[in-house]
C-alpha positions as CSV (number, residue, x, y, z in Angstrom):
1,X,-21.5,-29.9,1.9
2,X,-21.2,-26.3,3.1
3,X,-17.8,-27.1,4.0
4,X,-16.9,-27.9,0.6
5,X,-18.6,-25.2,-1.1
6,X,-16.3,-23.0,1.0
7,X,-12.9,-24.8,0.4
8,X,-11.6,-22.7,-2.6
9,X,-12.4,-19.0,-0.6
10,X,-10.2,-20.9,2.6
11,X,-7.8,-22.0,0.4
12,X,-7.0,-18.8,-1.3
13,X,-6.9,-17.1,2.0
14,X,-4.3,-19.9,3.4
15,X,-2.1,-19.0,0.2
16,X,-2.5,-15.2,0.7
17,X,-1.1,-16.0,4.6
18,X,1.6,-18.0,3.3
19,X,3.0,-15.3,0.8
20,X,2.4,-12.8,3.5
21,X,4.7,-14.7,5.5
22,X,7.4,-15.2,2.6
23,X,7.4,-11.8,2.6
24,X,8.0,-11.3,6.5
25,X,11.1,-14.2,6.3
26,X,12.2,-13.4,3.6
27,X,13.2,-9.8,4.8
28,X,13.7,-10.7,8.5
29,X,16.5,-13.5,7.4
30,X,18.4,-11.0,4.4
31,X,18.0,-8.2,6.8
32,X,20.0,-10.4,9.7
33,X,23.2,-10.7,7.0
34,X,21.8,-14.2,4.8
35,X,23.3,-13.2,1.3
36,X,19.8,-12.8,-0.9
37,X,21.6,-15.0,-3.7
38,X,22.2,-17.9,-1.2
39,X,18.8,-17.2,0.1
40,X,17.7,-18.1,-3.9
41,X,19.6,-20.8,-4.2
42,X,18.8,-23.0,-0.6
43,X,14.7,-21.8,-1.6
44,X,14.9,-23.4,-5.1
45,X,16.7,-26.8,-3.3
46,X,14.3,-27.1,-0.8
47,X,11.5,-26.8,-3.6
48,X,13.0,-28.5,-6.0
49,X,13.4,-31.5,-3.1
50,X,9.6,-31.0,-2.1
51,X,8.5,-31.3,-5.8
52,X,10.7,-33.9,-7.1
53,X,8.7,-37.0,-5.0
54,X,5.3,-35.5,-6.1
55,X,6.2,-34.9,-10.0
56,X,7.5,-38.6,-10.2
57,X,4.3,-40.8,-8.3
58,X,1.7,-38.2,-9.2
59,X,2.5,-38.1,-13.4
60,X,4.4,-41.3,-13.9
61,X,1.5,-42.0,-15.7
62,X,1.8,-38.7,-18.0
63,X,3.5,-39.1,-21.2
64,X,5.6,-36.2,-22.3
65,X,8.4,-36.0,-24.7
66,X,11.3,-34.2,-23.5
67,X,13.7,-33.0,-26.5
68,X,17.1,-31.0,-26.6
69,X,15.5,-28.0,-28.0
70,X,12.6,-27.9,-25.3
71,X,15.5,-28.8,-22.6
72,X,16.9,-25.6,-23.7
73,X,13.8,-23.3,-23.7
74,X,13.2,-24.5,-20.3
75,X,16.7,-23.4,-19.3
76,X,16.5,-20.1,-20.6
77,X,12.7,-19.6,-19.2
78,X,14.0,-20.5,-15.8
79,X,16.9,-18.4,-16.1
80,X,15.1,-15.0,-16.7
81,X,11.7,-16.2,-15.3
82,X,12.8,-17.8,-11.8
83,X,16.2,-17.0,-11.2
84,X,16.6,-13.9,-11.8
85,X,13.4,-12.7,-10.8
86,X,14.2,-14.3,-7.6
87,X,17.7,-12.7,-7.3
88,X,16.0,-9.0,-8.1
89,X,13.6,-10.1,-5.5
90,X,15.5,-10.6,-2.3
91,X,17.9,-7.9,-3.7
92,X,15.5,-5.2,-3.4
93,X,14.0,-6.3,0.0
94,X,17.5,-5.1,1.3
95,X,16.2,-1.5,0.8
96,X,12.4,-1.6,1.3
97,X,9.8,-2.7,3.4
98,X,8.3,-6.3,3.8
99,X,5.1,-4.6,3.2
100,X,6.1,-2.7,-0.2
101,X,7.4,-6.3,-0.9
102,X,4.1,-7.1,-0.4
103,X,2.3,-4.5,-2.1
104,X,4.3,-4.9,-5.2
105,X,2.6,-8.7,-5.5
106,X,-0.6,-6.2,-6.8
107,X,0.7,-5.3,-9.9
108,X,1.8,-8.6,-11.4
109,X,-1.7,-9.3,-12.8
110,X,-1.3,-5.8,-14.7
111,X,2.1,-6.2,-15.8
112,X,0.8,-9.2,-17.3
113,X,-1.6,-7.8,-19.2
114,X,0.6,-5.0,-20.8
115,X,2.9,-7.7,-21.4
116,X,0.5,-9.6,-23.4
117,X,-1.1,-6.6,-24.9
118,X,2.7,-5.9,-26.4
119,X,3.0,-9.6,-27.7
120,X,-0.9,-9.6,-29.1
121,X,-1.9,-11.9,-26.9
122,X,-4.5,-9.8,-25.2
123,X,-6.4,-7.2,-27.2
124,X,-8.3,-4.0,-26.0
125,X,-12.0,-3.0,-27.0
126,X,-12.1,0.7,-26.3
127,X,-15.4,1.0,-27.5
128,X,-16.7,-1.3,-24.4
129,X,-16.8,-0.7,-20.2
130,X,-14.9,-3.9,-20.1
131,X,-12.1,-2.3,-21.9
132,X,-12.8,1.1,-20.3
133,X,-12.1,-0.5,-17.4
134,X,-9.0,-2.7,-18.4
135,X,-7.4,0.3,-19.3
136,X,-8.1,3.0,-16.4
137,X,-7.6,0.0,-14.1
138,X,-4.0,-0.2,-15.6
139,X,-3.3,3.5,-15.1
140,X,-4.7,3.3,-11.9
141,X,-2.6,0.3,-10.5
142,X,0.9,1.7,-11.9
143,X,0.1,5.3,-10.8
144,X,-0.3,3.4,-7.4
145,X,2.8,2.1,-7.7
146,X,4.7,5.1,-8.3
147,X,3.1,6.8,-5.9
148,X,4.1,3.7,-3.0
149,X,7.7,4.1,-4.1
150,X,8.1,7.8,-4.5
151,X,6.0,9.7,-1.6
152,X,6.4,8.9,1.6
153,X,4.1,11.3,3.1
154,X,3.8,12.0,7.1
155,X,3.7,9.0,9.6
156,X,-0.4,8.0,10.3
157,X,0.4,7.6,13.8
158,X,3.2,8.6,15.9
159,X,6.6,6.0,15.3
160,X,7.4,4.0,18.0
161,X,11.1,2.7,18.8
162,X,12.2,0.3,16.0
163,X,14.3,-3.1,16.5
164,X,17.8,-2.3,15.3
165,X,18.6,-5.4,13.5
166,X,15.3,-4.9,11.0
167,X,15.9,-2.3,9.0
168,X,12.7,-0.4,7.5
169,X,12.2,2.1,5.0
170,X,12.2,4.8,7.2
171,X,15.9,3.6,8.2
172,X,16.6,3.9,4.8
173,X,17.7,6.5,2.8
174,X,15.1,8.3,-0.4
175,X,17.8,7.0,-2.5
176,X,18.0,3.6,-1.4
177,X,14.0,3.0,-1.1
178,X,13.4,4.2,-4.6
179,X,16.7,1.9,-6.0
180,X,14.7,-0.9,-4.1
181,X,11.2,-0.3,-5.2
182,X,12.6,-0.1,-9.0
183,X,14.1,-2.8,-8.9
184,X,11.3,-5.0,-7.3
185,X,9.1,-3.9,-10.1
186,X,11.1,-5.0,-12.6
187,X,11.5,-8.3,-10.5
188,X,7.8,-8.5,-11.1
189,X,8.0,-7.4,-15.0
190,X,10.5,-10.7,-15.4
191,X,8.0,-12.8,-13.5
192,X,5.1,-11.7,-15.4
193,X,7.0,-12.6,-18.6
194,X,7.4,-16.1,-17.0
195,X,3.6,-16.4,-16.4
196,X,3.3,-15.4,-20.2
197,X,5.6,-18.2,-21.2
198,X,4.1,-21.0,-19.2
199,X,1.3,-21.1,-22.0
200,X,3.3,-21.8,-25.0
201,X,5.8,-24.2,-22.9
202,X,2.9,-25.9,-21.5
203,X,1.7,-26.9,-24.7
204,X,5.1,-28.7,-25.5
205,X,5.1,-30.2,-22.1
206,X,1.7,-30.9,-20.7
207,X,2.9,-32.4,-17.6
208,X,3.1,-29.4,-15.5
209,X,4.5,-30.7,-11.6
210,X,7.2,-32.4,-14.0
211,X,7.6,-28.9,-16.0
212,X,7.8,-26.8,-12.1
213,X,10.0,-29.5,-10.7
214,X,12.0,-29.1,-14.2
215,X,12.6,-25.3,-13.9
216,X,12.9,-25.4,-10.1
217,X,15.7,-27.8,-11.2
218,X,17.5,-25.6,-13.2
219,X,16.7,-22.2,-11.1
220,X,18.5,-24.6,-8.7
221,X,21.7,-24.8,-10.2
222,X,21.6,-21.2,-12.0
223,X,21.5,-19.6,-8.4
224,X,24.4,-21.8,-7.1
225,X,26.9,-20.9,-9.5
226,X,25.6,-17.2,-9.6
227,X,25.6,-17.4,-5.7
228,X,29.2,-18.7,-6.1
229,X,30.7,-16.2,-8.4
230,X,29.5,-13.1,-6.3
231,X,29.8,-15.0,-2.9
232,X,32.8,-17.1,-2.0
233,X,32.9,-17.1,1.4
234,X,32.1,-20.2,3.2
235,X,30.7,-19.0,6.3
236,X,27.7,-17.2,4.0
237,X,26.8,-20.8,2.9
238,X,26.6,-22.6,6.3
239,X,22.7,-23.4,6.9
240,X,22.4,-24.5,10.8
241,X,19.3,-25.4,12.8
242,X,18.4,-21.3,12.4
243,X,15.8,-18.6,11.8
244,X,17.4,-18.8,8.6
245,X,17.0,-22.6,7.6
246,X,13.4,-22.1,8.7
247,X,13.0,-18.9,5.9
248,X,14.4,-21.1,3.3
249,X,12.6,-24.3,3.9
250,X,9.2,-21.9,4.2
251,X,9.7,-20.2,0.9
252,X,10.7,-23.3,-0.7
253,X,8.5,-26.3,0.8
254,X,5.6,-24.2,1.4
255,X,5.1,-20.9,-1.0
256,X,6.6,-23.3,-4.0
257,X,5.5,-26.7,-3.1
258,X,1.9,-26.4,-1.5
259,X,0.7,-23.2,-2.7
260,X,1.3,-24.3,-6.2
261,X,-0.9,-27.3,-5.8
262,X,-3.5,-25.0,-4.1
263,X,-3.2,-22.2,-6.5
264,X,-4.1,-25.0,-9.3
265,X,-6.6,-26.6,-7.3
266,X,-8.6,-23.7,-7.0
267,X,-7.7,-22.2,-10.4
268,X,-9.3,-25.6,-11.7
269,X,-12.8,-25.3,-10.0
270,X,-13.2,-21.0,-10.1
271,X,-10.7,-20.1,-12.1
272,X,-7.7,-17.5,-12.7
273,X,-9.5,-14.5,-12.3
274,X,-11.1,-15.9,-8.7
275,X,-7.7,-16.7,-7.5
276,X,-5.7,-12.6,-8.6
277,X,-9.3,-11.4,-6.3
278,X,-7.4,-12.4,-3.2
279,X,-4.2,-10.9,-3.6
280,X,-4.4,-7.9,-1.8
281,X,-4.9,-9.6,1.5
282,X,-1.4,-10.6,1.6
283,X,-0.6,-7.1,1.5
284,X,-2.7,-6.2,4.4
285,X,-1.4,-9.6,6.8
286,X,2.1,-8.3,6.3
287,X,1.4,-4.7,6.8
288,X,-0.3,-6.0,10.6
289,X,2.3,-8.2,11.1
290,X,5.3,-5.9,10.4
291,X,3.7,-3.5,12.2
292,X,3.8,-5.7,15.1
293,X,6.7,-7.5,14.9
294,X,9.1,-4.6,13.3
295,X,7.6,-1.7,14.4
296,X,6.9,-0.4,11.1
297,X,4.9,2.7,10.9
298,X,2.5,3.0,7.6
299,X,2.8,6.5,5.8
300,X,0.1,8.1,4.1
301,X,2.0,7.9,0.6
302,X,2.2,4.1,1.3
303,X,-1.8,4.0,2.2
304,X,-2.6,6.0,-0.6
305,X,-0.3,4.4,-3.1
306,X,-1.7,0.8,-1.4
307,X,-5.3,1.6,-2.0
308,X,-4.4,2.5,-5.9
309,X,-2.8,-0.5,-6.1
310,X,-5.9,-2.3,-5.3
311,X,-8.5,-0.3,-7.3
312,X,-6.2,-0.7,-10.2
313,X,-6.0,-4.3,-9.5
314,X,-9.6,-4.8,-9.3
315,X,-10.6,-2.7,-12.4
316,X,-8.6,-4.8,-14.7
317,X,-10.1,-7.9,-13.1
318,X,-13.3,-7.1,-13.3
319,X,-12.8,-5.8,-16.8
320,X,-11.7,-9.3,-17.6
321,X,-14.1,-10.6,-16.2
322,X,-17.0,-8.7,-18.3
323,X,-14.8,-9.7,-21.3
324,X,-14.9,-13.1,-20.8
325,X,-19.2,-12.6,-19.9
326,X,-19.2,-10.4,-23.2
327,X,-16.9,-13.2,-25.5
328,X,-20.0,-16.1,-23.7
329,X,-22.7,-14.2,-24.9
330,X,-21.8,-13.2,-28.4
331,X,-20.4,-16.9,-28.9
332,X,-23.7,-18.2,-27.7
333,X,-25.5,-15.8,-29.7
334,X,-24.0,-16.8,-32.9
335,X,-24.4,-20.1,-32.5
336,X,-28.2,-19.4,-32.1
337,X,-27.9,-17.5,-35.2
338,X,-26.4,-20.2,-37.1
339,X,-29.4,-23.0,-36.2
């Protein structure tokens, strides 16, 4: 019984450890010479393959229309949603660090709510802490990222020799870290953008593996002939028994397969907000491990900017949180007023 009551808090940290460690592959593999849109492409196989078996014995049951119009809607979601967001992705982890990588995972759940503020989705009540703190927590958690990407800021302790094949921020130039932390951010603006299209899509097609497995499919077949166009050589695409075949499978199996049934699981019995509370410890499992692994020496800009990141995070959360308290109360409230 106590075991149980603590599944949901070991699950989430599992998940956190496995996108820590997507970050970590991800770069080691692109940093060795893996192209990042064959990288894409091999992840969204191995997913799609690890989803496939699931989506047809666990919902064969489910009935869910499937028409040309929503065929196309999917297409296009998983285009701009996965694909590309995917290709940014592993694009921009050629010029930073595993750890911004990491960091950057902090700002999705703000991105998302500008997102949905622009589209009246979500609305603002200035008048009320919750939405005091929805909006400072916003300002807080992109000033955090701006300040990750932009000031560096003296080493905290002094740098030690660095591998040569893993290259780190510091081994980059100003140029190339702020070209990679810009476009990993909007990497995360086109993956929030997916998360605000789920809803709407959902409702057209309840049967969410079969939806995932769907737009895994076509993210599939986007990346190949993307990966084609831009990369024709035939050595790039060879996939032995590898450091690479195990980032691919990880990202793909793992991160896609299993951490989406988790993620679900868990959002299910505590909910969304319960489940964005745990995402900073990614951040702070791939800082440990890179610093181990890599070498890689934490700034003070990074720290800072890491820490704002965080607050930010956490003040919109718990602003949502209140709002949802504040929306209980008055509904209940009324409906006492109505008897």
């Amino acid at each position: 019984m106590v075991l149980r009551r603590y599944q949901p808090y070991l699950a989430m940290l599992f998940i956190q450890v496995l996108y820590a460690g997507m970050a970590l592959f991800s770069k080691a593999s692109i940093s060795d010479g893996m192209n990042p849109y064959v990288f894409v492409f091999y992840r969204q196989a191995f997913a799609t393959l690890a989803l496939a078996p699931l989506a047809i014995f666990l919902e064969s049951s489910k009935t869910a229309s499937l028409s040309f119009t929503l065929l196309v809607k999917i297409f296009f979601i998983s285009l701009f949603g996965i694909t590309l967001t995917l290709d940014l992705c592993y694009v921009s982890i050629s010029y930073i660090s595993a750890t911004y990588a990491s960091a950057s995972i902090n700002t999705i759940p703000v991105i998302t709510f500008i997102l949905a503020l622009c589209f009246r989705m979500e609305g603002i009540c200035y008048k009320q802490s919750h939405g005091i703190a929805k909006i400072i927590g916003t300002v807080v958690c992109v000033a955090g990222a701006l300040v990750y990407a932009f000031v560096n800021g003296p080493p905290l302790y002094p740098e030690r020799h660095k591998k040569i094949h893993y290259q780190t921020s510091i081994g980059t130039s100003k140029g190339e870290w702020i070209k990679g932390s810009l476009i990993m951010l909007l990497a995360n603006t086109m993956w929030s953008l997916w998360l605000i299209l789920q809803g709407p899509i959902m409702k057209q097609y309840p049967a969410k593996l079969r939806l995932t497995t769907l737009q895994c499919l076509f993210s599939c077949i986007q990346s190949a002939i993307w990966a084609i166009i831009v990369k024709r050589d035939v050595a790039a695409w060879k996939l032995g028994f590898n450091f690479n075949l195990l980032s691919v499978a990880y990202c793909g199996v793992l991160v896609t397969g299993l951490s989406y049934w988790l993620r679900a699981w868990v959002i299910e019995i505590k909910g969304p907000v319960f489940t964005a509370m745990f995402t900073p410890i990614s951040l702070i499992v791939t800082a440990f491990f890179s610093s181990i692994f890599w070498k890689e020496t934490p700034h003070l800009g990074s720290v800072c900017g890491a820490i704002l990141l965080v607050m930010g995070l956490y003040g919109v959360l718990w602003g949502k949180q209140k709002e949802a308290e504040f929306k209980k109360t008055s509904q209940c409230k009324g409906e006492i007023t109505s008897i």
